[in-house]
SEKENU-480956 format. One record per residue (C-alpha): x, y, z; residue in three letters. Coordinates in nm, 2 decimals. Layout:
// residues N
+--------+--------+--------+-----+
:      x :      y :      z : res :
+--------+--------+--------+-----+
:      X :      Y :      Z : Ala :
...
+--------+--------+--------+-----+
//
This chain:
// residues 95
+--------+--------+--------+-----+
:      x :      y :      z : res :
+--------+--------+--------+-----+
:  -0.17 :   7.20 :   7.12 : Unk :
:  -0.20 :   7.39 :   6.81 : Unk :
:  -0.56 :   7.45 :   6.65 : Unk :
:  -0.57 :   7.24 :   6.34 : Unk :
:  -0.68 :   7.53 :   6.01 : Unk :
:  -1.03 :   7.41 :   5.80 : Unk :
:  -0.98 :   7.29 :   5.46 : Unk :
:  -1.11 :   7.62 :   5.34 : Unk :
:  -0.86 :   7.82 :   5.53 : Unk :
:  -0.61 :   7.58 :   5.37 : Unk :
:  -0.71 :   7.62 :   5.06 : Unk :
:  -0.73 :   8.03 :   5.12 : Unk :
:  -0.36 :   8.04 :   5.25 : Unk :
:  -0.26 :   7.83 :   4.93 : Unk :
:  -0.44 :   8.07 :   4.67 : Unk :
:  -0.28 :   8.38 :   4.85 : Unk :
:   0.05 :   8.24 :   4.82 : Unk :
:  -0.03 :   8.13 :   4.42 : Unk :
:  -0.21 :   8.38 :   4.28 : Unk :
:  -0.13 :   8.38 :   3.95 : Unk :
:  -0.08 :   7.98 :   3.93 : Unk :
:  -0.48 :   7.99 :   4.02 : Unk :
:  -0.58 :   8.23 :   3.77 : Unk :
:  -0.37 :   8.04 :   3.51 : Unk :
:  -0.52 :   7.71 :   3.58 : Unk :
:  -0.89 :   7.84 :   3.64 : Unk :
:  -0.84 :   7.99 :   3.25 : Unk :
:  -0.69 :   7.64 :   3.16 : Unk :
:  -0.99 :   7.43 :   3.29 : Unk :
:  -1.22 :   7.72 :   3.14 : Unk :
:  -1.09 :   7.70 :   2.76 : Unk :
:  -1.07 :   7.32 :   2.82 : Unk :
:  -1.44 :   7.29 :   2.92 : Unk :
:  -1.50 :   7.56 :   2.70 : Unk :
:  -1.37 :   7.37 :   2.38 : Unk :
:  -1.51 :   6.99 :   2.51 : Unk :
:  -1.86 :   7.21 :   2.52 : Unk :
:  -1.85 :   7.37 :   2.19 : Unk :
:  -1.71 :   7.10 :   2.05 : Unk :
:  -2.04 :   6.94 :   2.09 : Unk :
:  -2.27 :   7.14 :   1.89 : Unk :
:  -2.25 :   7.00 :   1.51 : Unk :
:  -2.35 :   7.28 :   1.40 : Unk :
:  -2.14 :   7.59 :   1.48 : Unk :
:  -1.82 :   7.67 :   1.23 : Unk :
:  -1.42 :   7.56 :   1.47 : Unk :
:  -1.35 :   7.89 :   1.45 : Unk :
:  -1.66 :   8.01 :   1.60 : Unk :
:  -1.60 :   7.77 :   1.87 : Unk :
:  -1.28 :   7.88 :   1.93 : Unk :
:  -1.37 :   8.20 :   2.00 : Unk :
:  -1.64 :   8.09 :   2.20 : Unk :
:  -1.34 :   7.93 :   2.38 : Unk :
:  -1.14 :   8.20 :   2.44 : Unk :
:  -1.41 :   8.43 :   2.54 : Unk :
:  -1.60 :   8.21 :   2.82 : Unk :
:  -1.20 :   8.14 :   2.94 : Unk :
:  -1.13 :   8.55 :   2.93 : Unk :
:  -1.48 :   8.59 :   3.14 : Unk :
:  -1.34 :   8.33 :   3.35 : Unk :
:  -1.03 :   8.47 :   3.39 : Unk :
:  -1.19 :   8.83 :   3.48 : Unk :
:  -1.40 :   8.67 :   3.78 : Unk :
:  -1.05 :   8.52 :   3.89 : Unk :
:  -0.83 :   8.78 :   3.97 : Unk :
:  -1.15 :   9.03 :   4.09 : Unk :
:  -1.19 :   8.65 :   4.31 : Unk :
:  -0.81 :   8.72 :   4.41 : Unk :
:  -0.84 :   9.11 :   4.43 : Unk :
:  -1.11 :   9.04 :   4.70 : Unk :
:  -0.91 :   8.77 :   4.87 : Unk :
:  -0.64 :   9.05 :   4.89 : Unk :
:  -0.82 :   9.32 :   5.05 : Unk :
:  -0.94 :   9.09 :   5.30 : Unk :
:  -0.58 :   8.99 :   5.39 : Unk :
:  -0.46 :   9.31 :   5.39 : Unk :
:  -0.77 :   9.49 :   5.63 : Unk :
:  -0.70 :   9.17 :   5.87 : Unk :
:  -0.32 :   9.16 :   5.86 : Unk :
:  -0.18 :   9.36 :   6.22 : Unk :
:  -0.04 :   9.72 :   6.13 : Unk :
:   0.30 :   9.76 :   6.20 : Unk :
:   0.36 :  10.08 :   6.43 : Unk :
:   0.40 :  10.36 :   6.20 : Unk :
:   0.64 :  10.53 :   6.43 : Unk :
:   0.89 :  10.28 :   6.49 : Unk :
:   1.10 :  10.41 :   6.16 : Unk :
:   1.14 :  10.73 :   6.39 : Unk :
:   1.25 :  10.54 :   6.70 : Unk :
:   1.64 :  10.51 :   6.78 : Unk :
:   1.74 :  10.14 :   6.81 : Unk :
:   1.81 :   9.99 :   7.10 : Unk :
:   2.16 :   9.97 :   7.20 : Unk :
:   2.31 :   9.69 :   7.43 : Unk :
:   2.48 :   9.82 :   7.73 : Unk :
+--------+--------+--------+-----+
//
């Protein structure tokens, strides 16, 4: 019977695989709830707020892919190492 994952291992296998569709939707959400912020203080110019914005999304952005970059080298200290001689071997022939 086969081991059902955790919804946080589920949810680690599906960032691995879309690393750049996370990154792009965490800076989505963070301009979005950037602008809905900033667009709440009367008393700041729209262009200010927009580059508000952009900035808190960029910062967002940043602790994204180092998020991913992490996720990364953990994958690739855990993954199995292929034998690094096996390039050398001859292949196996049938007789």
């Amino acid at each position: 019977m086969a081991e059902s994952k955790s919804k946080f291992e589920s949810m680690r296998e599906w960032v691995v695989d879309h690393k750049l569709r996370t990154v792009g939707c965490l800076w989505l959400s963070g301009i979005g709830s950037s602008i809905a912020y900033n667009w709440s203080r009367p008393n700041m110019k729209t262009s200010v707020k927009i580059i508000h914005a952009r900035l808190h999304a960029q910062a967002l952005t940043l602790a994204a892919l180092a998020g991913a970059a992490v996720v990364e080298y953990y994958d690739h200290r855990n993954k199995p190492k292929p034998d690094p001689y096996a390039k050398y071997l001859p292949y196996s022939h049938k007789e």
